[in-house]
C-alpha atoms as one frame of an Amber mdcrd trajectory, in Angstrom:
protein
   8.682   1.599   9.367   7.831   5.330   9.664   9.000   6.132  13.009   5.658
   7.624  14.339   2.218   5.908  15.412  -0.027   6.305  12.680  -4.081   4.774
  11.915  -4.622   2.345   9.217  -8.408   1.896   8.400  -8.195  -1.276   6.524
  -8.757  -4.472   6.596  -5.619  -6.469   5.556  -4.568  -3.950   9.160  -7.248
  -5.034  11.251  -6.740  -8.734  10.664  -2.279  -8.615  10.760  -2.943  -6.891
  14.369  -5.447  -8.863  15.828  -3.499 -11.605  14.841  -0.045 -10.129  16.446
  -2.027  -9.062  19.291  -3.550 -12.763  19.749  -0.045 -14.373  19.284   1.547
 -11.797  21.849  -0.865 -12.489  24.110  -0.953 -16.459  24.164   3.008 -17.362
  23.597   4.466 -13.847  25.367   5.689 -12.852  22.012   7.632  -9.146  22.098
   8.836  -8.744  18.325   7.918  -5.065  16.794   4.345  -4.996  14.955   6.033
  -4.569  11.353   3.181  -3.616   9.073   3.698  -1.491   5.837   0.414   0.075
   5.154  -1.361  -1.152   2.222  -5.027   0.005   1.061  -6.807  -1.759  -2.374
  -9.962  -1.017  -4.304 -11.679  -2.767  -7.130 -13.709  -0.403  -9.251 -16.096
  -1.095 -12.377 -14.630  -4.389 -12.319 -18.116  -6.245 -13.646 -18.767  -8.564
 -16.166 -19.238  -6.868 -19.422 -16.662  -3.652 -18.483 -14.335  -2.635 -21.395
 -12.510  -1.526 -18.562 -11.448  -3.107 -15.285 -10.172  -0.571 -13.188  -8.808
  -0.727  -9.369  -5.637   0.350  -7.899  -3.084  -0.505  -5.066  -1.036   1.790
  -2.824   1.648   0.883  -0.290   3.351   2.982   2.003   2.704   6.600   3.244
   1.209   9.482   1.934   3.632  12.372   2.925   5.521  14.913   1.183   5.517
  15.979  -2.706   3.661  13.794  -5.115   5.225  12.384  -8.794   2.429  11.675
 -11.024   3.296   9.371 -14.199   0.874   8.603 -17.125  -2.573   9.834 -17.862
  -5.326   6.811 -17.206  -5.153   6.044 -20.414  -4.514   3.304 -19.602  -2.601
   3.414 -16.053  -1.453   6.579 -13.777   1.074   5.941 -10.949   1.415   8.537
  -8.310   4.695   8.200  -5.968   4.617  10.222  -2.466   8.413  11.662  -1.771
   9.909  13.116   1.279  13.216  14.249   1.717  14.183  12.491  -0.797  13.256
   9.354  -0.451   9.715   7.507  -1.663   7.309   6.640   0.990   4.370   6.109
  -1.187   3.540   4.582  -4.632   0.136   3.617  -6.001  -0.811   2.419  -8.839
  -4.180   2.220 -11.226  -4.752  -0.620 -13.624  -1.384  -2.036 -13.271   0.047
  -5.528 -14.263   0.172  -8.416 -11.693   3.749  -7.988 -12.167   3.771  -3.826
 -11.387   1.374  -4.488  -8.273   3.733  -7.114  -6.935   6.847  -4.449  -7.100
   4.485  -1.993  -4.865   5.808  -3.120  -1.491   9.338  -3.536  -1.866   9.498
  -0.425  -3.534   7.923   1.069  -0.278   9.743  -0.323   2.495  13.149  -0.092
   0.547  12.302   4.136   0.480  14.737   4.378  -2.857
């Protein structure tokens, strides 16, 4: 998606390319390894917190950054280069705003 070889250190990565690299390897399989980075964390998300807060981000995290809200009670930060976005994340969203997160990322508005 970016153009360049890049490391992911996550697990949703490390699972997707083992399992491209086990289908390649058993049915000679040649398509492109398509994967748009993604990275997650859950944080103070016990029983009993006020607040549950963990965040998503899709994408890259190159060029200027846009930072929109203040925590209180969500903060999105969107990575743009040249133009066009090729990061967002998001803390505390909706179900809904976390499920926008990848197309917003591979479509580089």
């Amino acid at each position: 998606i970016y153009d360049r070889m890049t490391r992911v250190e996550h697990v949703d990565h490390a699972r997707r390319s083992a399992q491209h690299c086990v289908k390649s390897l058993l049915t000679a399989h040649t398509d492109t390894y398509d994967y748009l980075p993604y990275f997650y964390s859950r944080v103070f998300e016990y029983e009993g917190s006020p607040r549950k807060v963990w965040w998503q981000f899709f994408g890259d995290n190159v060029g200027e950054t846009v930072e929109v809200g203040n925590f209180d009670p969500k903060i999105a930060t969107f990575w743009i280069e040249s133009g066009r976005l090729k990061g967002v994340l998001v803390e505390s969203g909706s179900p809904e705003e976390f499920q926008l997160l990848p197309k917003l990322a591979r479509s580089q508005p």
